[in-house]
Residue frames relative to the residue before (quaternion, step in Angstrom):
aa qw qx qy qz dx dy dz
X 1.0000 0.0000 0.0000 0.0000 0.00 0.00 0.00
X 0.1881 -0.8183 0.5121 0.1812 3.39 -0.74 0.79
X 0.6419 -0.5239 0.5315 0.1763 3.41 -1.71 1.15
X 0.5870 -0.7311 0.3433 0.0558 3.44 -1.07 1.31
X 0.7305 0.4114 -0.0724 0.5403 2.44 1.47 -1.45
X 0.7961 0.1928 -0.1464 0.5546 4.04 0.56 -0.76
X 0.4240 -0.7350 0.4786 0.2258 3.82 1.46 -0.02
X 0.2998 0.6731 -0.5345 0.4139 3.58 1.52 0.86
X 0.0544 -0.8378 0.5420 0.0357 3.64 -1.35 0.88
X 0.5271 0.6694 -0.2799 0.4425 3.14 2.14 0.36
X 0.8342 -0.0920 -0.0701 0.5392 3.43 -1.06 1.06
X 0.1654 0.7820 -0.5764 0.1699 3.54 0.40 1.19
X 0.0603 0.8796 -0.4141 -0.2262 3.39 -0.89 0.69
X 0.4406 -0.6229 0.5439 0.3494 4.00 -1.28 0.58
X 0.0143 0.7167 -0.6960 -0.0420 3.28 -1.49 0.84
X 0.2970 -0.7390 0.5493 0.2527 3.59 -1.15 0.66
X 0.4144 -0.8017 0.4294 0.0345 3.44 -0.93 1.69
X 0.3131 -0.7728 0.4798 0.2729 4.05 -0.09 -0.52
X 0.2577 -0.7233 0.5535 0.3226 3.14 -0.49 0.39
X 0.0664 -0.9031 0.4234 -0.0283 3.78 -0.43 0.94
X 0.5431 0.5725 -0.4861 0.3753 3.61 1.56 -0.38
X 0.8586 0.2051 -0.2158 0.4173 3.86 1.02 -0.56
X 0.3511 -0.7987 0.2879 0.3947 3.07 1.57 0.67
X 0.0523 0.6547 -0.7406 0.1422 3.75 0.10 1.62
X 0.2408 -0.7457 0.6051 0.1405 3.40 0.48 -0.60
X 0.3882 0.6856 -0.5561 0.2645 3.52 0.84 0.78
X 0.4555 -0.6884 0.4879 0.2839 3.90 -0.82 0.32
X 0.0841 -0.7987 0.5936 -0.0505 3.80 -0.87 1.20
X 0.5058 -0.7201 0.4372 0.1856 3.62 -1.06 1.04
X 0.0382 0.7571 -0.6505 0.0463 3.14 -0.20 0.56
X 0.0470 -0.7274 0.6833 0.0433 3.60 -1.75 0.70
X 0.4051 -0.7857 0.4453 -0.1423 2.78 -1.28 1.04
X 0.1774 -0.8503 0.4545 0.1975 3.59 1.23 1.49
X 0.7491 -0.4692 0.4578 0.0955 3.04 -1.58 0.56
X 0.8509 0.3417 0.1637 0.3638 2.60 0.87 -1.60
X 0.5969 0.0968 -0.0498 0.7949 3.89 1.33 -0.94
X 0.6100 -0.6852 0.3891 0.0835 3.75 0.32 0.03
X 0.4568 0.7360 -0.3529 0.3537 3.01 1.43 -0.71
X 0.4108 -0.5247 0.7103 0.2269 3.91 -1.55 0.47
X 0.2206 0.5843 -0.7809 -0.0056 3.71 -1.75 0.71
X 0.5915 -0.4204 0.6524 0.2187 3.23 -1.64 0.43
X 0.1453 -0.6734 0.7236 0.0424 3.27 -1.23 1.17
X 0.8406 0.0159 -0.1031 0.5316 3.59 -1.10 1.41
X 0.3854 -0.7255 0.5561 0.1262 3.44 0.11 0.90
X 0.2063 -0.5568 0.6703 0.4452 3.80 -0.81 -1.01
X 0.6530 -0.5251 0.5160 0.1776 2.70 -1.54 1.29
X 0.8304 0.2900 -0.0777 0.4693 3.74 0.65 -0.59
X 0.0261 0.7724 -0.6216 -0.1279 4.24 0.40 -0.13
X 0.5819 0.5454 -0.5843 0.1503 3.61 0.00 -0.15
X 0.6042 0.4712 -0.5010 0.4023 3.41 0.74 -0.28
X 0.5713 0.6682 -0.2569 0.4015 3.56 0.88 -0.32
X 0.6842 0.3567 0.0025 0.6361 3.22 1.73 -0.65
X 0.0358 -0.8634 0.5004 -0.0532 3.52 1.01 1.52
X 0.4709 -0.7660 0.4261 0.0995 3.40 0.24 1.07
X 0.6520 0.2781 -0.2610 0.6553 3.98 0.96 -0.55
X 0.8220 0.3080 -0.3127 0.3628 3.53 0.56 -0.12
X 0.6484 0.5101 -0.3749 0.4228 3.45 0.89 -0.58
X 0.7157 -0.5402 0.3479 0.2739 2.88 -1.62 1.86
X 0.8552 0.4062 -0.2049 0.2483 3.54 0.01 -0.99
X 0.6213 0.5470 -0.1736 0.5334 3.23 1.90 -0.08
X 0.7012 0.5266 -0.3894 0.2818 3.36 0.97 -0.72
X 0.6480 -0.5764 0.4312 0.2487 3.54 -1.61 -0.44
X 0.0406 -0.9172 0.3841 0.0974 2.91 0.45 1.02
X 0.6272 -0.6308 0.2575 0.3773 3.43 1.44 0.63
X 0.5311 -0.7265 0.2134 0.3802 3.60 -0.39 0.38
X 0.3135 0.7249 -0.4195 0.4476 3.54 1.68 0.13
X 0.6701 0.4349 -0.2285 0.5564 3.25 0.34 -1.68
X 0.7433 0.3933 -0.4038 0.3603 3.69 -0.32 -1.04
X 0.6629 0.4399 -0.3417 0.5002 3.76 0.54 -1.00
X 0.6872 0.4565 -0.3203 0.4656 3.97 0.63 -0.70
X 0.4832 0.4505 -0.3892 0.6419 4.11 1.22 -0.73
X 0.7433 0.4693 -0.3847 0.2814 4.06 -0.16 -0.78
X 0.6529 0.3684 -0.2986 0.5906 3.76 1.49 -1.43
X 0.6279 0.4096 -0.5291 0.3975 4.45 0.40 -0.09
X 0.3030 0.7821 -0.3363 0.4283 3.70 1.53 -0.45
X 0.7015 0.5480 -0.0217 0.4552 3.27 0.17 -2.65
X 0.7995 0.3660 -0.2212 0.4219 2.89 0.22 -1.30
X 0.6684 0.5517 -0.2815 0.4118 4.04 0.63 -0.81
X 0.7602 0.4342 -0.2437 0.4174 3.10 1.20 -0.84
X 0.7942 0.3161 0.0116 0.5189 3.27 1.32 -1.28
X 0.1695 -0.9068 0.3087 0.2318 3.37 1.07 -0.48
X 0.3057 0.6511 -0.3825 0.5799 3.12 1.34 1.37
X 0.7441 0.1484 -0.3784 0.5302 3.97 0.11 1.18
X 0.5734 -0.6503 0.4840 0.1186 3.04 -1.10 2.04
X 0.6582 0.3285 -0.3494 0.5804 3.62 0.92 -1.09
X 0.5847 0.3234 -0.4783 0.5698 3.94 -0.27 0.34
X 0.5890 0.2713 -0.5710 0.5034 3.77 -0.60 -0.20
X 0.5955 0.4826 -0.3977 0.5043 4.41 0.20 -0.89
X 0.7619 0.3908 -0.2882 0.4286 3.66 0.10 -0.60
X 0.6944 0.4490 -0.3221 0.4610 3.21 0.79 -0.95
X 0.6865 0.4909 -0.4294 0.3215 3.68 0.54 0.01
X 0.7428 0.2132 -0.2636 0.5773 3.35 1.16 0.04
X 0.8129 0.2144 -0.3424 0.4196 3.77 0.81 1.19
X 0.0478 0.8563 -0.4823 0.1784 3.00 0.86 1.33
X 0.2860 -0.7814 0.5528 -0.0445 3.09 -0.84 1.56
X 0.3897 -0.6179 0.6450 0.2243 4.20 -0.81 0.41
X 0.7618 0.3963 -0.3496 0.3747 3.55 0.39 -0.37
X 0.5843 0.5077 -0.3395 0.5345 3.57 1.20 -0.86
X 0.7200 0.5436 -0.3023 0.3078 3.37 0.68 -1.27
X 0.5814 0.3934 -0.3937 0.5935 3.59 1.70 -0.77
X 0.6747 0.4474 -0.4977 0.3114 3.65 -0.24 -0.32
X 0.4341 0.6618 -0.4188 0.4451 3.86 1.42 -0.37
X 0.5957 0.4941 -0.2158 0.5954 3.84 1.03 -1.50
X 0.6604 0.5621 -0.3679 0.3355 3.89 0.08 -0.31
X 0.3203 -0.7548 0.5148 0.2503 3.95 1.59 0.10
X 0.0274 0.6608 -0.7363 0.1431 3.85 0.95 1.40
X 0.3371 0.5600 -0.7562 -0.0307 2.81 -2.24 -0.37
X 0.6182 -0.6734 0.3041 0.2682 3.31 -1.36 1.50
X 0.4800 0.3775 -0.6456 0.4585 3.29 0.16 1.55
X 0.3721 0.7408 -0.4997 0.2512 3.54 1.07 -0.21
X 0.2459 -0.7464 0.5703 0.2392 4.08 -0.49 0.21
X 0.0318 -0.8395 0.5423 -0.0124 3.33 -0.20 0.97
X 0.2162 0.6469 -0.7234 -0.1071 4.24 -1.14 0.53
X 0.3091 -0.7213 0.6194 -0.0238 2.92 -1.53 1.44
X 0.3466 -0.8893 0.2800 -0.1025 3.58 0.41 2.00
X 0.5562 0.0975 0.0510 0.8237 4.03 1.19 1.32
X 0.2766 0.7372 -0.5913 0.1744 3.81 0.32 0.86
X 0.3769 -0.6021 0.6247 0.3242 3.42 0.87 -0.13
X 0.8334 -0.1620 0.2719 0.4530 3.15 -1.75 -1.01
X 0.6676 -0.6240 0.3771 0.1507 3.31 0.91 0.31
X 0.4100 0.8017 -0.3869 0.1986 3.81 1.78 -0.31
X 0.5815 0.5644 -0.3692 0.4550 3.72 1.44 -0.30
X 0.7111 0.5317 -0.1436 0.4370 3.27 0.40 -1.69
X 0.6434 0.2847 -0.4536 0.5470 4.03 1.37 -0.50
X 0.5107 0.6126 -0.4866 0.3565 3.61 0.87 -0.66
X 0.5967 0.6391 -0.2605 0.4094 4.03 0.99 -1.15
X 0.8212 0.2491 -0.0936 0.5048 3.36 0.84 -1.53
X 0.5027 0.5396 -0.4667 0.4881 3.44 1.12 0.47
X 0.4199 0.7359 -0.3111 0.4307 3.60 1.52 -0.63
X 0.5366 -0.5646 0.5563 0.2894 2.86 0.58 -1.57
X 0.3117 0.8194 -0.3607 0.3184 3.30 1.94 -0.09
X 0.4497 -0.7109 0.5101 0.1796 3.66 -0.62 0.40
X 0.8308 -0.0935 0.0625 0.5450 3.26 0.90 -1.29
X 0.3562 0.6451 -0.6553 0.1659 3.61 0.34 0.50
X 0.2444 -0.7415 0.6249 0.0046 2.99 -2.16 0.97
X 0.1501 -0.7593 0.6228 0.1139 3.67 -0.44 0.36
X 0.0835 0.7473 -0.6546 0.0784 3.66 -1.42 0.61
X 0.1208 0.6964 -0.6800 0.1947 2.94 -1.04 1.18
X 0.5998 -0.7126 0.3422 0.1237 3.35 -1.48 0.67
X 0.6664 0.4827 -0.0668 0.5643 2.82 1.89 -0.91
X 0.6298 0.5815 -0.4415 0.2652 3.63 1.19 -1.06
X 0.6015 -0.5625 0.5157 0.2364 3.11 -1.32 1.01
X 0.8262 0.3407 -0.0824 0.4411 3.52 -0.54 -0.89
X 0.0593 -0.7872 0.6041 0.1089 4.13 -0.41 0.35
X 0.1097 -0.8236 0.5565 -0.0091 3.02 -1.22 0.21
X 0.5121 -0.5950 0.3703 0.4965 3.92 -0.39 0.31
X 0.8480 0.1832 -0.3194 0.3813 3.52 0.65 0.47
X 0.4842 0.4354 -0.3589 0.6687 3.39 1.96 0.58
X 0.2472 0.7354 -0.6239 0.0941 3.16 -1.28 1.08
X 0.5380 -0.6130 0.5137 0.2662 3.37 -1.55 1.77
X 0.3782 0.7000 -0.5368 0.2807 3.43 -0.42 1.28
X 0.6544 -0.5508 0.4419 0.2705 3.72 -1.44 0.34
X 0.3001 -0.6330 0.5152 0.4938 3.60 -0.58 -0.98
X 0.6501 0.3605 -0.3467 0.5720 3.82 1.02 0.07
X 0.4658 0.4345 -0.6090 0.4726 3.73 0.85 1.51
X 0.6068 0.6734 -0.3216 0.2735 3.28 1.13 -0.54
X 0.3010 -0.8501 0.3833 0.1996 3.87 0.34 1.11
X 0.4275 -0.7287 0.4852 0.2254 3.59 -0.81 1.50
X 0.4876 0.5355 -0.5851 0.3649 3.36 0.60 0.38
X 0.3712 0.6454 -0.4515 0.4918 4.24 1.89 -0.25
X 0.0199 -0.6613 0.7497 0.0143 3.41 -1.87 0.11
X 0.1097 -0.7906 0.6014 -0.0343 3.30 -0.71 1.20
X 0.3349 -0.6355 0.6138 0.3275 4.05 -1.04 0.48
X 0.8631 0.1177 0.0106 0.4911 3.40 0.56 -1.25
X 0.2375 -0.6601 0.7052 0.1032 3.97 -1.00 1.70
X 0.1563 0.7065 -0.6867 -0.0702 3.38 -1.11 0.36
X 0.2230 -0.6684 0.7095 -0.0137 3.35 -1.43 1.25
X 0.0586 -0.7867 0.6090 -0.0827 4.09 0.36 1.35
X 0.8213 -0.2046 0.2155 0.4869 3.75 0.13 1.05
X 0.4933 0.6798 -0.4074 0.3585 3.75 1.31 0.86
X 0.6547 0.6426 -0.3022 0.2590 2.95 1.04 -1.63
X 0.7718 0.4315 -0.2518 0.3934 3.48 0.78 -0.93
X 0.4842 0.5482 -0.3384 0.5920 3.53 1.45 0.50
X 0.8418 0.2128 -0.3199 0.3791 3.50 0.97 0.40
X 0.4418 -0.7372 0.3662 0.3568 3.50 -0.87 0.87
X 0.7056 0.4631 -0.3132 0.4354 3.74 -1.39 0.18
X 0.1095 0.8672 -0.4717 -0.1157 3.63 0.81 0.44
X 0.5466 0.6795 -0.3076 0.3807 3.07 1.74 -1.48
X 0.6829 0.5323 -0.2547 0.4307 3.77 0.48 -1.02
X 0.7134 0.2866 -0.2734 0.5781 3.98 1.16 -0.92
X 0.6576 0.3192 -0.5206 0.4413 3.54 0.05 0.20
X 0.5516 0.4593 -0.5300 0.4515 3.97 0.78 0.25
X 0.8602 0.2108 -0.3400 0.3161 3.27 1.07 -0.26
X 0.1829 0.6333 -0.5898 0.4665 3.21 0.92 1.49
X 0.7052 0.4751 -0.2630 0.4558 3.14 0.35 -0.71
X 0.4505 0.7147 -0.2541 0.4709 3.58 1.14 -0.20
X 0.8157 0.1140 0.1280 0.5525 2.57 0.37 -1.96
X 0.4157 0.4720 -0.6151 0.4756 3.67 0.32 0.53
X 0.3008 -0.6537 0.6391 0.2715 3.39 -2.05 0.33
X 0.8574 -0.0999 0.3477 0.3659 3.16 -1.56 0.19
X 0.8116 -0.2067 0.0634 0.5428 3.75 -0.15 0.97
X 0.2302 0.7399 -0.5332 0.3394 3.50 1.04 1.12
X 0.4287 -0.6042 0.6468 0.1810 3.51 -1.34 0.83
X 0.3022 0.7040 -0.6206 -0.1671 3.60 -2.00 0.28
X 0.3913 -0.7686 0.5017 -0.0668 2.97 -0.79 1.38
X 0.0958 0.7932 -0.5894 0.1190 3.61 -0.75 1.83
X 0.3600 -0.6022 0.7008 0.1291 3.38 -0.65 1.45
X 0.4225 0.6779 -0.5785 0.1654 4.06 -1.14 0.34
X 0.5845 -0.6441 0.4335 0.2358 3.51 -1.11 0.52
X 0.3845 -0.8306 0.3999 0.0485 3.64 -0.76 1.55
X 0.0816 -0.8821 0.4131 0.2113 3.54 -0.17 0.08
X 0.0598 -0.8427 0.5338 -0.0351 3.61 -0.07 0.81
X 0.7118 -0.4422 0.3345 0.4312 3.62 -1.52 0.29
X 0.6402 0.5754 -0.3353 0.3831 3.57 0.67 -1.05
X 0.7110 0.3846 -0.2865 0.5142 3.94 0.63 -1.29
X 0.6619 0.4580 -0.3647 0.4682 3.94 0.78 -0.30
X 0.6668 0.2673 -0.4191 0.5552 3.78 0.68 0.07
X 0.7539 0.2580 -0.4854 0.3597 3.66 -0.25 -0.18
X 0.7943 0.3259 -0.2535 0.4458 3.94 0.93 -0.73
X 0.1429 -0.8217 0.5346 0.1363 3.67 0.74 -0.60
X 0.8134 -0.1971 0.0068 0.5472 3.68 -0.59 -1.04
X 0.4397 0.4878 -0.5633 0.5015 4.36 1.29 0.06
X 0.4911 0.5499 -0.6668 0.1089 4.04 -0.05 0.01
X 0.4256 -0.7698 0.3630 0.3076 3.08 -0.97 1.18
X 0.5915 0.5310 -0.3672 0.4830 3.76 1.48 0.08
X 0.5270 0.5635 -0.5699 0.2828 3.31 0.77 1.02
X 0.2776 -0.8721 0.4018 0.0324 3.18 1.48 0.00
X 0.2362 0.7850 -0.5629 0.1055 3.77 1.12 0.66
X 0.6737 -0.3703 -0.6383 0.0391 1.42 -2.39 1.43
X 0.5361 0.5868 -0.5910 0.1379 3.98 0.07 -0.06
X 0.8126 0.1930 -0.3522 0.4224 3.57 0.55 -0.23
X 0.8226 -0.5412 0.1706 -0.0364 3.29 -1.06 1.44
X 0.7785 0.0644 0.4983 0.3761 2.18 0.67 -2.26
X 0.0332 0.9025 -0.4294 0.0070 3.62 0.58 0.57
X 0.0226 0.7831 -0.5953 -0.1785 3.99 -0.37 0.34
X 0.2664 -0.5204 0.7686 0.2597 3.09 -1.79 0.71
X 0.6200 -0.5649 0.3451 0.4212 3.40 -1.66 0.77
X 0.4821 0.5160 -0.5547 0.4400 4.16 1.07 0.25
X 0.7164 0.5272 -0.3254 0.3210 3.04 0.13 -1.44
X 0.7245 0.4296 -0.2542 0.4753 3.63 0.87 -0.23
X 0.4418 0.6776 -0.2980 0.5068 3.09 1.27 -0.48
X 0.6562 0.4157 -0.2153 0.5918 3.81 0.90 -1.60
X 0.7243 0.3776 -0.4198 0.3958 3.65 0.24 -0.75
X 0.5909 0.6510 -0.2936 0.3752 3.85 1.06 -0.70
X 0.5237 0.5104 -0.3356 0.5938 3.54 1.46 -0.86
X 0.7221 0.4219 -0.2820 0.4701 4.02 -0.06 -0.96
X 0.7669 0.2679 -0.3854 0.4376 4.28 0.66 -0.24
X 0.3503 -0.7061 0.4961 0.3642 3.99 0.90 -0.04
X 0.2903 0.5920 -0.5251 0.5381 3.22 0.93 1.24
X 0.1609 -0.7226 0.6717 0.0275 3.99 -1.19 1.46
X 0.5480 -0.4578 0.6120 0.3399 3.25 -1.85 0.00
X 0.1350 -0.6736 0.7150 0.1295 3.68 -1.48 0.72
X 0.7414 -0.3192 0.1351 0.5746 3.20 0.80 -0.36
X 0.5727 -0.6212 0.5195 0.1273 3.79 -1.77 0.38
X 0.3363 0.6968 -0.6247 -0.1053 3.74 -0.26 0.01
X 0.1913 -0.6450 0.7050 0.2245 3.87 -1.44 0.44
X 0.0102 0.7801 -0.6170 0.1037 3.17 -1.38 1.61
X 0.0623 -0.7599 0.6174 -0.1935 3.39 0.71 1.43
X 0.0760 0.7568 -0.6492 -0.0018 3.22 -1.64 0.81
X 0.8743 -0.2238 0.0070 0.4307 3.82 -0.91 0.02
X 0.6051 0.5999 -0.2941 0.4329 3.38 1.67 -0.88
X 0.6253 0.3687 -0.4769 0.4956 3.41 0.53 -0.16
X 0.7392 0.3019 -0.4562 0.3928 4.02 0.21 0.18
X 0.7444 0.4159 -0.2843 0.4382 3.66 0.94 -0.60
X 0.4969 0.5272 -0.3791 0.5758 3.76 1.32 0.15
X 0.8053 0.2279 -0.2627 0.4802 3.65 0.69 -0.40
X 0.3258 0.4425 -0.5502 0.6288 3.54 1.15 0.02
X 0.7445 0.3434 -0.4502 0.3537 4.06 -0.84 -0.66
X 0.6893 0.5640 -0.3244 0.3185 3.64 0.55 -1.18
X 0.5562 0.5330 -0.3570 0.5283 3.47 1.70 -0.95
X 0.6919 0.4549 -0.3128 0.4653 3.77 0.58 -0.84
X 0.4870 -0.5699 0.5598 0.3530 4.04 0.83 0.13
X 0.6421 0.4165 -0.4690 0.4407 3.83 0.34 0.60
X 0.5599 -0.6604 0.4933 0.0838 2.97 -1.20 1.96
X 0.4744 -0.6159 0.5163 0.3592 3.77 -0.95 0.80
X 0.6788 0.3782 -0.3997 0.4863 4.36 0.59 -0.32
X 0.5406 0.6869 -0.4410 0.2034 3.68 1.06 -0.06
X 0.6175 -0.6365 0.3211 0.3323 3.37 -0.75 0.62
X 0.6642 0.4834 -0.2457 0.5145 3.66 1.49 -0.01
X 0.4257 0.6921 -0.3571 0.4608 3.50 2.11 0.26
X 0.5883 -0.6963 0.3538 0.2095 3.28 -1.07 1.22
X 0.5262 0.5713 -0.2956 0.5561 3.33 2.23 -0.53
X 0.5718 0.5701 -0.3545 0.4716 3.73 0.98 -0.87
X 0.8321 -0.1870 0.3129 0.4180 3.01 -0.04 -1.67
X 0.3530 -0.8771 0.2509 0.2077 3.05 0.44 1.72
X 0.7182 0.4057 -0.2220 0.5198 3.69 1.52 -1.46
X 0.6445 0.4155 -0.4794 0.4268 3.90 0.87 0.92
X 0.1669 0.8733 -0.3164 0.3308 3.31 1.88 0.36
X 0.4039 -0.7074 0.5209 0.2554 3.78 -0.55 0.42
X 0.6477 0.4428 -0.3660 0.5004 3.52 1.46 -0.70
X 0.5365 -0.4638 0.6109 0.3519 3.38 -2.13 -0.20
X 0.5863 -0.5638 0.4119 0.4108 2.92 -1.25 -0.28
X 0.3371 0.7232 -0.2286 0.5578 3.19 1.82 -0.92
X 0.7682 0.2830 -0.2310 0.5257 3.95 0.14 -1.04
X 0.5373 0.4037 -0.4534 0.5855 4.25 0.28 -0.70
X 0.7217 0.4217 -0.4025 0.3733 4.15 0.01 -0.56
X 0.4841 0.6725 -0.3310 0.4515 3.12 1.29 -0.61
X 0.5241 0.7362 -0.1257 0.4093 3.16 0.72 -2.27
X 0.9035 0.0671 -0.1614 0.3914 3.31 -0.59 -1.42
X 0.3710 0.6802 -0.5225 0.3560 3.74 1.43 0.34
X 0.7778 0.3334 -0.1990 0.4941 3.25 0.13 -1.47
X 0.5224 0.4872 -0.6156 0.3330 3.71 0.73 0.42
X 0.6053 0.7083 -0.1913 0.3089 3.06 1.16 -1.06
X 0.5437 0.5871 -0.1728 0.5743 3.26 1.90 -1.05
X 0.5794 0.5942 -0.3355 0.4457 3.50 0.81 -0.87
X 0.6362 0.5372 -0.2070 0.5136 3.19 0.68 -2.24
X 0.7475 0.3962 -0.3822 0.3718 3.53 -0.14 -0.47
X 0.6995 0.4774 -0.1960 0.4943 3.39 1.02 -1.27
X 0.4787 -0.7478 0.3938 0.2380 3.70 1.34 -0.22
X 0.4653 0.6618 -0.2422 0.5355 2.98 1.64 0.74
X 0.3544 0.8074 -0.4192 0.2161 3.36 1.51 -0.04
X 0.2053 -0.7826 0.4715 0.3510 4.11 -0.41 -0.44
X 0.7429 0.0748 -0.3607 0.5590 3.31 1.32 1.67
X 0.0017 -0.8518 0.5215 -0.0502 3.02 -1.29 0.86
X 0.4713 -0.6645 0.4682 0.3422 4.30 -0.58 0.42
X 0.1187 -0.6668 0.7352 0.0277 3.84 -0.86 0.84
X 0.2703 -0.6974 0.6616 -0.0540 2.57 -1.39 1.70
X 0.0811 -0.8042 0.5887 0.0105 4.03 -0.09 1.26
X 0.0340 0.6437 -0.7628 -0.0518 3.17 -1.80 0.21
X 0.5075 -0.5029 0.5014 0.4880 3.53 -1.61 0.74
X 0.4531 -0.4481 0.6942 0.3347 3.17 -2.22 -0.14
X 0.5169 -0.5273 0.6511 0.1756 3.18 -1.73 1.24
């Protein structure tokens, strides 16, 4: 079988994944090039919504209007530094992605589409700002809105222009990658930024976790890059690196340390559910987000935020 991404067809291998965030436990193909490394799904399902439990998945739910108005002033505050409650939030939920878009010289002419928005809690947080143009899109969101819309990125007409693409943990949930980063490039302007938060694969997370990594995420993510395998796909969209940050944290050891143990990340004994019925100490998650940290430094993390610009 040949590999999308470098068109290698030698010593390729299939592994059978789980699905494990809602413990269906159903088994998913995955292959594994030879060559750039990269993870794809073989045969997609024809459907994902069942895959995409809507009351439960992180990126959809409701977090009620407390949360949304508190997510909007730690927001405020990262970008602009101008809301006392956000500077309070931001010390105990600091985020690598907000923090790079902060470095990106926004300001509310900035044109923002925010690609897989879920419900969309950034992009209203933006246009409640005061944002001129921010969009969200997503395929699944339920509910539209004049600045949320159930759309692709190849509905989006190139006659649009966007300063800032942002792919916050999407990209690897969609298929064709080659084709959407050509159309970023499209649709970015003239000394636009795009910016993908997404999970890396590297030699280190494939010998100790193999198929329990907890960023394989079967079937929702797609696609896996090793930092080659992206590289090759980066040469083919005239889209460059500006810069790299890896920002792994405790979930990539205590999500796969569960997945080996046959406990589902929505299970009620999941350190994300309910930390104090958790198998870990507290002592061990501290542990956890050290050596993520060790990774991150060592560039070995098993996510990280690309920072793109067109080529001149």
């Amino acid at each position: 079988m040949k590999c999308k991404i470098c068109e290698n067809n030698l010593k390729n291998k299939v592994f059978l994944v789980k699905e494990m965030m809602f413990g269906f436990n159903e088994d998913f193909k995955y292959m594994e090039c030879s060559k750039c490394g990269c993870l794809e799904l073989i045969n997609p399902p024809d459907d994902f919504s069942r895959y995409y439990n809507f009351d439960d998945y992180y990126s959809f739910k409701d977090d009620g209007r407390l949360k949304r108005l508190l997510k909007k002033k730690w927001v405020e505050y990262v970008l602009f530094k101008n809301s006392s409650i956000g500077r309070l939030l931001s010390l105990k939920f600091q985020k690598s992605f907000f923090d790079i878009l902060a470095l990106q010289n926004i300001d509310k002419k900035t044109r923002i589409l925010d690609i897989g928005s879920g419900s969309g809690d950034l992009i209203i947080a933006l246009n409640d700002m005061g944002f001129e143009k921010a969009l969200g899109i997503d395929p699944y969101v339920k509910n539209e809105s004049g600045c949320i819309k159930k759309n692709n990125i190849h509905q989006i007409s190139n006659s649009e222009e966007f300063d800032l693409i942002l792919f916050d943990h999407s990209f690897e949930h969609l298929i064709d990658h080659s084709s959407i980063l050509k159309k970023v490039h499209d649709l970015l302007s003239p000394g636009g930024t795009c910016i993908i938060a997404m999970p890396i694969k590297n030699d280190y997370i494939w010998d100790i976790y193999g198929v329990n990594w907890v960023q394989i995420d079967a079937p929702r993510h797609i696609l896996l890059h090793t930092r080659q395998s992206f590289d090759i796909l980066l040469k083919k969209s005239n889209l460059k690196f500006q810069d790299i940050v890896y920002d792994s944290d405790e979930f990539f050891f205590y999500g796969s340390e569960q997945y080996k143990r046959g406990i589902a990340l929505m299970d009620d004994e999941s350190y994300l559910i309910n930390p104090k019925k958790s198998i870990f100490t507290k002592k061990e998650i501290r542990e956890f987000k050290k050596k993520a940290q060790q990774l991150n430094n060592k560039n070995l993390g098993d996510q990280c935020v690309f920072i793109l610009n067109k080529k001149k």
